[in-house]
C-alpha positions as CSV (number, residue, x, y, z in Angstrom):
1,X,-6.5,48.8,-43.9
2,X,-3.5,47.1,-44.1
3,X,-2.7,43.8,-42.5
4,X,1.4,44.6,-42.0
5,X,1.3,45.7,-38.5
6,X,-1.2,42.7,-37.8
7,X,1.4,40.2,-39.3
8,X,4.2,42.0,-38.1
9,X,2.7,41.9,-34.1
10,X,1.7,38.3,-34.9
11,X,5.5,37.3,-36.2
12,X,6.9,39.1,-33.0
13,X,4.5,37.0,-30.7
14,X,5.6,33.8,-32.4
15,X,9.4,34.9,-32.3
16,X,9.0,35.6,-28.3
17,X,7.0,32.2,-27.9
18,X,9.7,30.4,-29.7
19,X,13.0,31.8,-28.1
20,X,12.8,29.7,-24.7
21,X,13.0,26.3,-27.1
22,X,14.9,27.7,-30.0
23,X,18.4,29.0,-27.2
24,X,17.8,25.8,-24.7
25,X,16.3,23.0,-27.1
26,X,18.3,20.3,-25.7
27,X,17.4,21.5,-22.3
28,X,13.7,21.2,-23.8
29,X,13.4,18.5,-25.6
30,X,15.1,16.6,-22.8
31,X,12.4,17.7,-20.0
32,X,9.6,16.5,-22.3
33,X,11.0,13.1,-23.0
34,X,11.9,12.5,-19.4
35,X,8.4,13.8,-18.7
36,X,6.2,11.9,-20.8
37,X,7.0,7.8,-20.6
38,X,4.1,7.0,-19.1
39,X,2.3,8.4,-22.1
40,X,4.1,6.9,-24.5
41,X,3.8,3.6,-23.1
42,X,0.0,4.1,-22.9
43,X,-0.5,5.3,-26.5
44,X,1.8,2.4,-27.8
45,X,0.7,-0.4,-25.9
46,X,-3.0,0.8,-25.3
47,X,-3.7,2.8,-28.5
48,X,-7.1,1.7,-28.6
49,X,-8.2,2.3,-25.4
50,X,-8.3,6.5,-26.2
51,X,-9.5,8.2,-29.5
52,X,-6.2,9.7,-30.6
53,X,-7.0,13.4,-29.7
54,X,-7.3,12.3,-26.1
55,X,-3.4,11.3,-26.6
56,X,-2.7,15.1,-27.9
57,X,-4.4,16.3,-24.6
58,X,-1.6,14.2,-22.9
59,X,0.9,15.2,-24.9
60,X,0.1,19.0,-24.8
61,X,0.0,18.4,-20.6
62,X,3.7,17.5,-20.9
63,X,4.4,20.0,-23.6
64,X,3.0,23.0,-21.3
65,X,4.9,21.6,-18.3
66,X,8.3,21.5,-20.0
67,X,8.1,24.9,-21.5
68,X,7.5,26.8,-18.5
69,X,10.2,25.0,-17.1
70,X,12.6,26.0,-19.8
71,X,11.0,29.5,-20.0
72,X,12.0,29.8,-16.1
73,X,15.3,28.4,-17.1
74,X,15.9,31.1,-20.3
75,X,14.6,33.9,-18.3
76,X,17.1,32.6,-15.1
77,X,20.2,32.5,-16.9
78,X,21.9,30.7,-14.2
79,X,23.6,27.3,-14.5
80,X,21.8,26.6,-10.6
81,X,18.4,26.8,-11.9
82,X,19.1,24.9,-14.9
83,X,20.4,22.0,-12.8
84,X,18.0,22.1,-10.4
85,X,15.2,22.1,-13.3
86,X,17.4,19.2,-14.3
87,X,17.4,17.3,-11.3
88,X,14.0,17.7,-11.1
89,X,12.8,15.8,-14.0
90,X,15.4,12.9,-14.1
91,X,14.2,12.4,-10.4
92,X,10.5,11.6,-12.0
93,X,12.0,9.8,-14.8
94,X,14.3,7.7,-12.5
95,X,10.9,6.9,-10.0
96,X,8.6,6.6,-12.8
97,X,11.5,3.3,-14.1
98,X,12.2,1.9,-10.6
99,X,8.5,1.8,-10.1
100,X,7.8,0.6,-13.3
101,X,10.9,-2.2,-13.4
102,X,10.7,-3.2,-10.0
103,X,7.0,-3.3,-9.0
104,X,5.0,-3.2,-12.4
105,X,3.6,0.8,-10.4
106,X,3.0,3.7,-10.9
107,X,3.4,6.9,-9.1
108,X,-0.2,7.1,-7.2
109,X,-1.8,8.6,-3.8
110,X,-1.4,5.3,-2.0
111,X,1.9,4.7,-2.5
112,X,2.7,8.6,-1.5
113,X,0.8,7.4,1.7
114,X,3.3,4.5,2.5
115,X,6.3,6.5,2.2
116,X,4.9,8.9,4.1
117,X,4.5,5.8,6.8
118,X,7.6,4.4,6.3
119,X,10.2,4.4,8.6
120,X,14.1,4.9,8.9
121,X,14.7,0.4,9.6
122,X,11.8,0.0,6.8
123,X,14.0,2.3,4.2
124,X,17.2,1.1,4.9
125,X,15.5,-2.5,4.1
126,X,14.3,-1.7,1.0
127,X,16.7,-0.3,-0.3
128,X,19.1,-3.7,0.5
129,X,16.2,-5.7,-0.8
130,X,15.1,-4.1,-3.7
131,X,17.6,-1.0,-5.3
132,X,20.6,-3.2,-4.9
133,X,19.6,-5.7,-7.4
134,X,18.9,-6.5,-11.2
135,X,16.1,-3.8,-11.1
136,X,18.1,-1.0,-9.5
137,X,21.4,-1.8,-11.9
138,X,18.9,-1.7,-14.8
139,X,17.8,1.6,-13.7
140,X,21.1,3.2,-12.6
141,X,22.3,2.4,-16.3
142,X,19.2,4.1,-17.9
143,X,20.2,7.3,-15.7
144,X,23.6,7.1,-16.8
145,X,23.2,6.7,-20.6
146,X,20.2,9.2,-20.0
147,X,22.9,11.9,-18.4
148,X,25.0,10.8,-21.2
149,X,22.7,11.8,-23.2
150,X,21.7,14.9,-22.0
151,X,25.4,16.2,-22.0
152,X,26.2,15.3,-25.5
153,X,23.2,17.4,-26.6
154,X,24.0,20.4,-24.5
155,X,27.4,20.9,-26.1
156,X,25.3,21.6,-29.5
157,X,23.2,24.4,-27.9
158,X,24.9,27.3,-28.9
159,X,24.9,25.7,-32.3
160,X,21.6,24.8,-32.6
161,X,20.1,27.9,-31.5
162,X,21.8,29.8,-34.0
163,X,20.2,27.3,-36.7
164,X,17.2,28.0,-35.3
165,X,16.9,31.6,-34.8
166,X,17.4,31.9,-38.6
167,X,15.0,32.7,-41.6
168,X,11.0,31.5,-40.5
169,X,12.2,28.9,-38.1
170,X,11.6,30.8,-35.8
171,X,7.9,31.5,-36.9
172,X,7.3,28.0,-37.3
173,X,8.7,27.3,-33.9
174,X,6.6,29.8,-32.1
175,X,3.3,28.7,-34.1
176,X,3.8,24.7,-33.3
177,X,4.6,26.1,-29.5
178,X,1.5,28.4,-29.5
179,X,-1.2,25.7,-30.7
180,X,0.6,23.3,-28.1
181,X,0.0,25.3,-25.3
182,X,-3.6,26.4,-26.5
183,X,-4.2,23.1,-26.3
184,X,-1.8,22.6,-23.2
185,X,-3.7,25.2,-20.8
186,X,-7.1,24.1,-22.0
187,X,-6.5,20.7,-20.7
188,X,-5.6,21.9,-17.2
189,X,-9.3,21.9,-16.7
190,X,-8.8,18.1,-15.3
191,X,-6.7,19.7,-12.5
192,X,-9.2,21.6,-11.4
193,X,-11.2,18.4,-10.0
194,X,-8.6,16.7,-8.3
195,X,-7.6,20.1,-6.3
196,X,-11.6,19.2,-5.5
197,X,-10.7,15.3,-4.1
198,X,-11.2,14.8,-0.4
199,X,-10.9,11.0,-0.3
200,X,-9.3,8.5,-1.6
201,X,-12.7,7.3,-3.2
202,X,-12.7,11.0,-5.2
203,X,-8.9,10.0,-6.6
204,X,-9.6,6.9,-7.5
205,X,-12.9,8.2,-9.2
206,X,-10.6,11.4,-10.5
207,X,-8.1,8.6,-11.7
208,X,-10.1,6.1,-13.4
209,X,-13.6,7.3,-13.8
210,X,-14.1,10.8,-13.4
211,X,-12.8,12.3,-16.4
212,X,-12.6,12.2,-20.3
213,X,-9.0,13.2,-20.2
214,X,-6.4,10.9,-17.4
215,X,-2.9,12.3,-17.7
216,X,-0.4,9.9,-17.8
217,X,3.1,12.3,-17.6
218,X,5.1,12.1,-14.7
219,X,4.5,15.6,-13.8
220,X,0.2,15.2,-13.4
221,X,1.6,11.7,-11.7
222,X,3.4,13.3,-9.1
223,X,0.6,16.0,-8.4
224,X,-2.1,13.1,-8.0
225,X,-0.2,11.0,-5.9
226,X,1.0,14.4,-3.5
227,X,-2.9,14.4,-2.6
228,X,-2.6,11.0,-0.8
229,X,-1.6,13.0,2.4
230,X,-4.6,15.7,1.9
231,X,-7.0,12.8,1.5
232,X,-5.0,10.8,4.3
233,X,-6.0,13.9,6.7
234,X,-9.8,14.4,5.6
235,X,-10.2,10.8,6.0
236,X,-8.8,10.6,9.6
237,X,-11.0,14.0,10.5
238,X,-13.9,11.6,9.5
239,X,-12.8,8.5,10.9
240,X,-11.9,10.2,14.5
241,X,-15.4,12.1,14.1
242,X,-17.2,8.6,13.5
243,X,-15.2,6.8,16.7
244,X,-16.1,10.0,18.5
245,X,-19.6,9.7,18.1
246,X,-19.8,6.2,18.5
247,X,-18.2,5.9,21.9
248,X,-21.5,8.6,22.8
249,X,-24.0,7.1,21.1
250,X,-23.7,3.1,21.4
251,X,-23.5,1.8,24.9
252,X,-22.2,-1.6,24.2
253,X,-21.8,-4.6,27.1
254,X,-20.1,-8.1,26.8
255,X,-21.4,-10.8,28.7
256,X,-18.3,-12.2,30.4
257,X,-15.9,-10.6,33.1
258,X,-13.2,-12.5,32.6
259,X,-12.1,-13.2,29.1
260,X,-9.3,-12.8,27.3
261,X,-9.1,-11.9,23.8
262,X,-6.1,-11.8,22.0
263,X,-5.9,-10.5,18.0
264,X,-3.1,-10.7,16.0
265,X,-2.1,-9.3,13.3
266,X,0.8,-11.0,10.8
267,X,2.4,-9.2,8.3
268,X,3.0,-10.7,4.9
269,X,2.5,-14.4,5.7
270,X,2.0,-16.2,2.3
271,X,-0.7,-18.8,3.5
272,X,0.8,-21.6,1.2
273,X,4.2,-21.4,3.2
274,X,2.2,-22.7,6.3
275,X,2.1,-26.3,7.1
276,X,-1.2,-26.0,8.4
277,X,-2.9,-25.2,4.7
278,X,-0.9,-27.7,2.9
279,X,2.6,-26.6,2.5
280,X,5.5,-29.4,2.8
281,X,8.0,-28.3,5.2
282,X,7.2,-28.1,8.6
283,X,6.4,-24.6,9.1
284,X,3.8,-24.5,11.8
285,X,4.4,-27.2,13.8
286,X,2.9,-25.1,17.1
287,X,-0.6,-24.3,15.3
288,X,-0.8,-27.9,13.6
289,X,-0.5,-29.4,17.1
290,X,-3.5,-26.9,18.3
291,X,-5.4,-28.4,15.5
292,X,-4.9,-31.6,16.3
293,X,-6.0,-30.9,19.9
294,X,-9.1,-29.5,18.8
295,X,-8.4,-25.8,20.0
296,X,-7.8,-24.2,16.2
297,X,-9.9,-23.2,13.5
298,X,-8.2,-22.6,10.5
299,X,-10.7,-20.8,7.5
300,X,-9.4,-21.4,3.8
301,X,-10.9,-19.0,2.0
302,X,-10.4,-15.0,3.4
303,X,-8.7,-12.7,1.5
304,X,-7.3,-9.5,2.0
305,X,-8.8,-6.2,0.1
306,X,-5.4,-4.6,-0.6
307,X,-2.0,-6.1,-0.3
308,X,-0.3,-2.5,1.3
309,X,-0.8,-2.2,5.0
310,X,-2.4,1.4,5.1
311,X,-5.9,0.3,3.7
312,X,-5.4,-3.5,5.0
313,X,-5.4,-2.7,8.4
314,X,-7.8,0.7,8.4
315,X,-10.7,-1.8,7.0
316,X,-9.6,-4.9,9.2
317,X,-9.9,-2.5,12.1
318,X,-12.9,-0.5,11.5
319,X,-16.5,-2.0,11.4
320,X,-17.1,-1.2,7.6
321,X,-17.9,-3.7,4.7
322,X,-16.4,-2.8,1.8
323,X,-18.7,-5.5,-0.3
324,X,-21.6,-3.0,1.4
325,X,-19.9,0.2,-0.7
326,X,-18.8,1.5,3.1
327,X,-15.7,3.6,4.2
328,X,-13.6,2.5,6.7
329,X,-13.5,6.5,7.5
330,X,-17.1,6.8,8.4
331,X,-17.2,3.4,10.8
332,X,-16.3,3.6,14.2
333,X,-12.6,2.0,15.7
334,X,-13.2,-2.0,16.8
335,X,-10.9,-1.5,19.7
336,X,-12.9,1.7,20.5
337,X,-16.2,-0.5,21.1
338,X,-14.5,-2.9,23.1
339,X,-12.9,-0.3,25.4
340,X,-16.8,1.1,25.7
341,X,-18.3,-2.5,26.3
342,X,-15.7,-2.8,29.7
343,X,-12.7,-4.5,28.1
344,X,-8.8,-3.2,28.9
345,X,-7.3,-2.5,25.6
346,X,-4.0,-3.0,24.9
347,X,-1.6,-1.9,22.0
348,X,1.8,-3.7,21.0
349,X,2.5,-2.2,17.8
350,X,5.9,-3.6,16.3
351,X,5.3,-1.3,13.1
352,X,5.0,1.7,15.4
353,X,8.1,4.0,14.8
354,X,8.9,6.1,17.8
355,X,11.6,8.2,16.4
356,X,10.5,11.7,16.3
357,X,13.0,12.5,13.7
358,X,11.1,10.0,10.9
359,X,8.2,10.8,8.3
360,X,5.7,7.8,9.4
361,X,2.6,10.0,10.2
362,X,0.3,10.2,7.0
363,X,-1.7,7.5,7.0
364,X,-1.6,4.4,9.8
365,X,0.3,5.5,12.3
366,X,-1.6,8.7,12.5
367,X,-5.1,7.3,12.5
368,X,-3.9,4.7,15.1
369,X,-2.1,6.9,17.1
370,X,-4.2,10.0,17.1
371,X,-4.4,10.9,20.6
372,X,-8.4,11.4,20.2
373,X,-8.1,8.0,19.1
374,X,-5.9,6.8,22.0
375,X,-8.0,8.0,24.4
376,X,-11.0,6.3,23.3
377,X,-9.9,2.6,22.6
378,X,-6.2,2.2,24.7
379,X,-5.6,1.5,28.3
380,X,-1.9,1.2,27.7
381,X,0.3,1.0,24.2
382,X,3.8,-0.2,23.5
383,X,6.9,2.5,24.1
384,X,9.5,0.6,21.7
385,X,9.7,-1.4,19.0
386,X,12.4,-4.1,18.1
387,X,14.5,-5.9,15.5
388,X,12.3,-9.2,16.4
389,X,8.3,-9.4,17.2
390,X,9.3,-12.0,20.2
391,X,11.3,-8.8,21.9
392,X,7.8,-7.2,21.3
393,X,5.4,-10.2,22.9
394,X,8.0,-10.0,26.0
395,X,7.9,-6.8,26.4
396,X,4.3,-6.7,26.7
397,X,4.0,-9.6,29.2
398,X,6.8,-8.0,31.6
399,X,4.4,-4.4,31.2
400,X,0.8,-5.8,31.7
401,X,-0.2,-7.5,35.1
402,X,-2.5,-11.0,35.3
403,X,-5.8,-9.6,35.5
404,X,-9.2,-10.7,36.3
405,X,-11.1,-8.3,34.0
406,X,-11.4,-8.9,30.4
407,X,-9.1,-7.9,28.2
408,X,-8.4,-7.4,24.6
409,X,-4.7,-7.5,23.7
410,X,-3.6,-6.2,19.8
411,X,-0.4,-7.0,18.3
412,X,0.7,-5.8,15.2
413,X,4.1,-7.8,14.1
414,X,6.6,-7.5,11.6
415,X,5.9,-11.0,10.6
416,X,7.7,-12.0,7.3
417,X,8.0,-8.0,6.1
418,X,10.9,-7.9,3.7
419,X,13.5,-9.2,4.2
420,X,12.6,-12.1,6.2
421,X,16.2,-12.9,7.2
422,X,16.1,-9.9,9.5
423,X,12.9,-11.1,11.0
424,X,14.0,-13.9,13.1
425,X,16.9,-14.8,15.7
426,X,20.1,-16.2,13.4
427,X,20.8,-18.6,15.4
428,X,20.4,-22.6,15.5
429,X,16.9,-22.8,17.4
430,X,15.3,-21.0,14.4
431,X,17.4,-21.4,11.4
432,X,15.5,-24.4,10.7
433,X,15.5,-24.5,7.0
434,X,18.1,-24.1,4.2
435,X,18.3,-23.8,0.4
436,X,19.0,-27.8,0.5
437,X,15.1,-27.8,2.1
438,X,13.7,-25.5,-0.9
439,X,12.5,-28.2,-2.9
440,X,10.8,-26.1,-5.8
441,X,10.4,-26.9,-9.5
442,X,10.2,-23.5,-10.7
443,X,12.1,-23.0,-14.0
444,X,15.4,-20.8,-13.6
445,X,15.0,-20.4,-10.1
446,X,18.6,-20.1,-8.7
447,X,20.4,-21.1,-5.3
448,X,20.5,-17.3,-3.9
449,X,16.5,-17.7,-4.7
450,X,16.3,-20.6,-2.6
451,X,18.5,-19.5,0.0
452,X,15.7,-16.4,0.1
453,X,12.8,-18.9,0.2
454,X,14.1,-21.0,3.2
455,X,14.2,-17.7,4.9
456,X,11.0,-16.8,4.4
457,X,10.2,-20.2,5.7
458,X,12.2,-19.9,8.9
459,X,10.6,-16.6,9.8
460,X,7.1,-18.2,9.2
461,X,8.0,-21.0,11.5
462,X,9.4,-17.9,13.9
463,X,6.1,-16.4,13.9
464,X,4.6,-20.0,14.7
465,X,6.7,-20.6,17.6
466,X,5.6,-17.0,19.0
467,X,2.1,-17.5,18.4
468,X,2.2,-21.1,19.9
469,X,4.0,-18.7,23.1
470,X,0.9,-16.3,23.6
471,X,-1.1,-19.9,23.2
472,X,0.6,-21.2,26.1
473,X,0.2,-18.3,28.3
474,X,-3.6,-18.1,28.0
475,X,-4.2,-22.0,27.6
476,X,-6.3,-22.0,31.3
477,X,-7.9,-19.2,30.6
478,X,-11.2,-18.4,29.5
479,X,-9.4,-17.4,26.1
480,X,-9.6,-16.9,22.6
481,X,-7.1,-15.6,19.6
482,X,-7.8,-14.5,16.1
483,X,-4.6,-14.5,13.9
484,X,-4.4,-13.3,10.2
485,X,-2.3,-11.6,8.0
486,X,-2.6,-8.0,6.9
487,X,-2.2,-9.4,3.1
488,X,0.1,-12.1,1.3
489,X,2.8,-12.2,-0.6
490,X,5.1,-13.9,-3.4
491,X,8.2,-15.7,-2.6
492,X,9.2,-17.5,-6.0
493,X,6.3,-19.6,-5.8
494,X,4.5,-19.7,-9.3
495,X,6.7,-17.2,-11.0
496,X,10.5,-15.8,-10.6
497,X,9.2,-12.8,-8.4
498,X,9.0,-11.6,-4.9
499,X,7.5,-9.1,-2.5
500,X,4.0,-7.2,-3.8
501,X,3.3,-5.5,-7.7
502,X,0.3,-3.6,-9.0
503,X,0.0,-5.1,-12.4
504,X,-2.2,-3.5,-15.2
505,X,-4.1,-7.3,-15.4
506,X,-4.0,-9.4,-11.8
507,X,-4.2,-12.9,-12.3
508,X,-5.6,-15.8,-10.5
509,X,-2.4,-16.7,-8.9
510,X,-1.2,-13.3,-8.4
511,X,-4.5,-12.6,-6.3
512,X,-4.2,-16.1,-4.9
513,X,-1.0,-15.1,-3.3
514,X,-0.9,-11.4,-2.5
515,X,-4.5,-11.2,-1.6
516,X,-5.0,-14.8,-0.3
517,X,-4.2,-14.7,3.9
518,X,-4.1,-17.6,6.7
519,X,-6.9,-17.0,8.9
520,X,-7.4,-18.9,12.2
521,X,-9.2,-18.6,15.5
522,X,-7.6,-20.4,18.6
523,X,-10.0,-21.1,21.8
524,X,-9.3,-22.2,24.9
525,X,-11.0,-25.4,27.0
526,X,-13.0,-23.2,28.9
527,X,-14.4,-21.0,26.3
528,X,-15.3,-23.9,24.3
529,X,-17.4,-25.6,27.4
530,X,-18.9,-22.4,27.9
531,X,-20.1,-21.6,24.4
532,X,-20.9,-24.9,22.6
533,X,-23.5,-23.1,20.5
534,X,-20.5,-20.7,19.2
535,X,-17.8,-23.4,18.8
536,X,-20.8,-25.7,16.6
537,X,-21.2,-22.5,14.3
538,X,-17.3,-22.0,13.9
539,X,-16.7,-25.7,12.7
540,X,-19.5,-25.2,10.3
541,X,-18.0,-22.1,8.6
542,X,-14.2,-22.5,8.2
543,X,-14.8,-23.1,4.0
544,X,-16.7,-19.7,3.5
545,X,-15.5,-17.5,1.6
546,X,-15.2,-13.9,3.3
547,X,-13.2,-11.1,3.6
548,X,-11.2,-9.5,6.3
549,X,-12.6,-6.4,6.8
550,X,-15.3,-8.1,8.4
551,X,-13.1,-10.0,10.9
552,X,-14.5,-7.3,14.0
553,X,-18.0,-9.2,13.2
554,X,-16.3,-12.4,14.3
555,X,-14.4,-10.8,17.3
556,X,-18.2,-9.2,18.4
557,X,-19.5,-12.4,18.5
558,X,-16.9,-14.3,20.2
559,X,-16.2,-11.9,22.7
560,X,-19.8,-11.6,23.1
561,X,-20.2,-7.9,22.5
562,X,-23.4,-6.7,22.0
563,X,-23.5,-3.7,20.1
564,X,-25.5,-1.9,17.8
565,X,-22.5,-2.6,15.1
566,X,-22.8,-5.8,15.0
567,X,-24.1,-7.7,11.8
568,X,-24.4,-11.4,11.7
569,X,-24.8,-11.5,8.1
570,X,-21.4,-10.2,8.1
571,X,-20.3,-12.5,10.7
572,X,-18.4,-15.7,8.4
573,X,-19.5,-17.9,12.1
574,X,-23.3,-16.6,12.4
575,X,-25.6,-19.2,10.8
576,X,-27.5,-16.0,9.3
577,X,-24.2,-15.1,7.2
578,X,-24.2,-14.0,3.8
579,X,-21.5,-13.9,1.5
580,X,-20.7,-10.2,-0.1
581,X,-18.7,-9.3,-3.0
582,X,-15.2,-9.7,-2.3
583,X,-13.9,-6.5,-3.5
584,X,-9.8,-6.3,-3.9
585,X,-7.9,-2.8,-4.9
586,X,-12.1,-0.7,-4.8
587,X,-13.0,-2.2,-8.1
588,X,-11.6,-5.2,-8.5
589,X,-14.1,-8.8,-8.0
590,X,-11.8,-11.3,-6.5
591,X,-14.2,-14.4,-7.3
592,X,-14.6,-13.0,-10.9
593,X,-11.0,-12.5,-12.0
594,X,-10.3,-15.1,-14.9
């Protein structure tokens, strides 16, 4: 039998494979290098940490991704769809830089998450903080020699198509595109368990741990981080589930009628910019005088388990221990419990956006403000939210009464969120520090950097003087107030950067700083006659090391709720404490990074 029809059927194959690359090569060979820098980077930089056929799985990833998208484009035939296919790509390539340049990131679930959260004032200060700068020039010129580019090459289309249609280039086209995509589809298998993930636990597993093959293009970088909001929404399910049953299963009491507890919650206050751990200028002159009259606690050694907001706050509100391998997501809500044990709850959210025309409801917001979750753990929650947390803190004390019952008031600032010149009133009251003040040794730090610096410092000092306000309205009360910061941040202190990065390799100092958070707890005269037992046990534990999602085992204890949540080994004030792993980013052993 002859084998000429065989041959013949095989060359046709291989000549209908190859015409999609061979009439819109540049358009090809453009997609797959705007797809695949994140692979490249990985197989130069890390070559060892993959045999090299794992890299050819990547490769072929990218390679099956960009032909379809200039098969789509060749079968089209329309200058939109090209464009758009186009558009499409450079938009990965462009994110995959920024993130790269600017934060040392990658394209992940989490950060899908905070976008999703992010507000229209949050946007509009990012992007005068951070794409109007060095990073975003450096990136708007890689986009414009990349167009460049791009053009150059499509004016030879016509040409090299021609060339390529001719003699067996065509064959050997179509056979290096048929092995590719062999190899291409057969390594889609890895999708098929992250369409599986329902938490963030099962993409980070999916991510890191879970499979023999990690894609690294832009394209499989933008489908795993477009699960964060599927995962976001399985994990609130579970986490109003958990409060749900909670609030009809535990009946939890508190021993006292009247107290107050306040519990703040800063936004990225870098601990060594306060006075009160050591820093020069005077930046806490309110809580420094509270220490000195015996009234604060200040612990020097708590650290934050992520430095984004979504997880910080989820753990620091939910009674989980993440050094006990527990989900925030399956522990009940801490204000939940106190609503249960008798307390009034209230809510003064200044990150809450109100706007019903903004994409904020993924991850935080939603959790906090599910209205299953509102009905269980607020008496009352803030309406607005304003360009300084002191318009917040008035707001709340012209809305909530003096009461005699017991109460548990929440804030949630802004704190020093970039930038930290919008933070704080301009004005000669609070614009305490300059440049002049910044009195830094850093090598090739500049004036402007200063100039950022004393801001940062002002709007510390700002958050001082309104803390040392709530202090002054609870003073002669039975009171108390826990302050800490969601996580850190940098500020040109040990290196020319600022803000937060995810880094391949954290350091020390980088942990130190981003991860590293003020901590204190404020109590009032009569509390402390009242509970000398408790205020002997807080002296004795301010140099433990802890975490915060454990901070609700502290608030139990001094609010004196007794519930069946409550740990004392996890409590850093209970004599029967014991110190857990200190877990940063869910794998990650802050005490052991060298």
């Amino acid at each position: 039998m002859s084998l000429s029809p065989f041959l013949h059927l095989v060359g046709k194959m291989l000549r209908w494979l190859s015409k999609p690359v061979t009439e819109q090569l540049p358009f090809f060979a453009a997609t797959f290098a705007l797809l695949v820098p994140g692979t490249a980077k990985y197989a130069f930089f890390y070559h060892d940490a993959f045999p090299d056929e794992e890299y050819f799985h990547f490769f072929s990833l990218a390679f099956l991704v960009s032909y379809v998208l200039t098969a789509t484009v060749h079968v089209a035939r329309n200058r939109w769809v090209k464009g758009c296919a186009y558009a499409f790509t450079l938009s990965l390539f462009v994110l995959h830089m920024y993130l790269w340049i600017a934060f040392k990131r990658l394209m992940s679930p989490l950060l899908a998450i905070v976008v999703g959260e992010t507000n229209l004032r949050e946007a509009s200060e990012f992007c005068s903080a951070y794409l109007f700068n060095r990073n975003g020039a450096i990136v708007l010129a890689i986009l414009l020699a990349t167009l460049a580019t791009v053009i150059i090459f499509e004016r030879f289309r016509r040409s090299l198509a021609h060339w390529l249609s001719h003699g067996r280039r065509p064959l050997a086209v179509g056979f290096m595109v048929l092995a590719t995509l062999v190899c291409g589809l057969l390594s889609t298998e890895v999708y098929v368990s992250l369409f599986q993930c329902q938490t963030s636990e099962d993409l980070e597993k999916w991510g890191h741990a879970g499979n023999d093959v990690q894609p690294m293009d832009n394209f499989s970088a933008l489908l795993y981080a477009s699960f964060g909001p599927q995962t976001a929404r399985e994990e609130l399910r579970r986490a109003v589930l958990a409060t749900s049953d909670a609030c009809h299963k535990d009946t939890p009491t508190h021993a006292d009628d009247t107290l107050t507890v306040v519990f703040v919650i800063g936004e990225s206050h870098i601990k060594q910019h306060s006075h009160l751990y050591g820093y020069p200028l005077d930046t806490s002159p309110c809580l420094d005088r509270e220490q000195a009259a015996g009234n604060l606690f200040a612990f020097d050694d708590i650290v934050s388990p992520y430095n984004l907001t979504t997880m910080a706050v989820k753990n620091l509100l939910c009674t989980n221990s993440i050094g006990d391998g527990e989900h925030w997501y399956d522990t009940p809500f801490l204000p939940a419990i106190f609503k249960q044990a008798g307390f009034r709850v209230y809510m003064w959210d200044n990150q809450r956006s109100m706007s019903e025309d903004e994409v904020f409801t993924f991850a935080l917001n939603s959790f906090l403000y599910n209205p299953d979750i509102q009905a269980l753990s607020y008496d009352a929650t803030n309406k607005e939210c304003y360009p300084f947390d002191g318009q917040l803190t008035d707001d709340f004390f012209r809305t909530i009464p003096h009461q005699d019952k017991s109460q548990l008031w929440l804030f949630h600032f802004m704190g020093q969120h970039f930038t930290p010149e919008d933070r704080y009133p301009r004005n000669a009251r609070f614009e305490h520090f300059t440049a002049d003040s910044i009195k830094s040794n850093l090598k090739g730090i500049t004036r402007q950097q200063r100039t950022e610096i004393a801001y940062y410092d002002n709007a510390t000092r700002y958050i001082d003087h309104l803390l040392g306000d709530i202090i002054s309205r609870i003073s002669q009360q039975n009171a108390i107030l826990v302050y800490l910061s969601d996580h850190g941040e940098e500020m040109y202190d040990y290196r020319l950067s600022r803000g937060r990065t995810s880094e391949a390799y954290i350091t020390r100092q980088m942990a130190a700083y981003q991860n590293g958070i003020p901590f204190i707890v404020w109590c009032s005269d009569t509390y402390q006659e009242r509970h000398p037992d408790i205020m002997a046990d807080l002296r004795a534990s301010l140099h433990r090391p802890a975490m915060s999602d454990n901070t609700c085992q502290l608030l139990f204890r001094l609010a004196q709720v007794h519930t069946r949540y409550y740990r004392p080994e996890r409590d850093i004030s209970s004599p029967a404490f014991k110190q857990r792993r200190r877990i940063i980013y869910d794998n990650i052993d802050f005490d052991h990074i060298p």
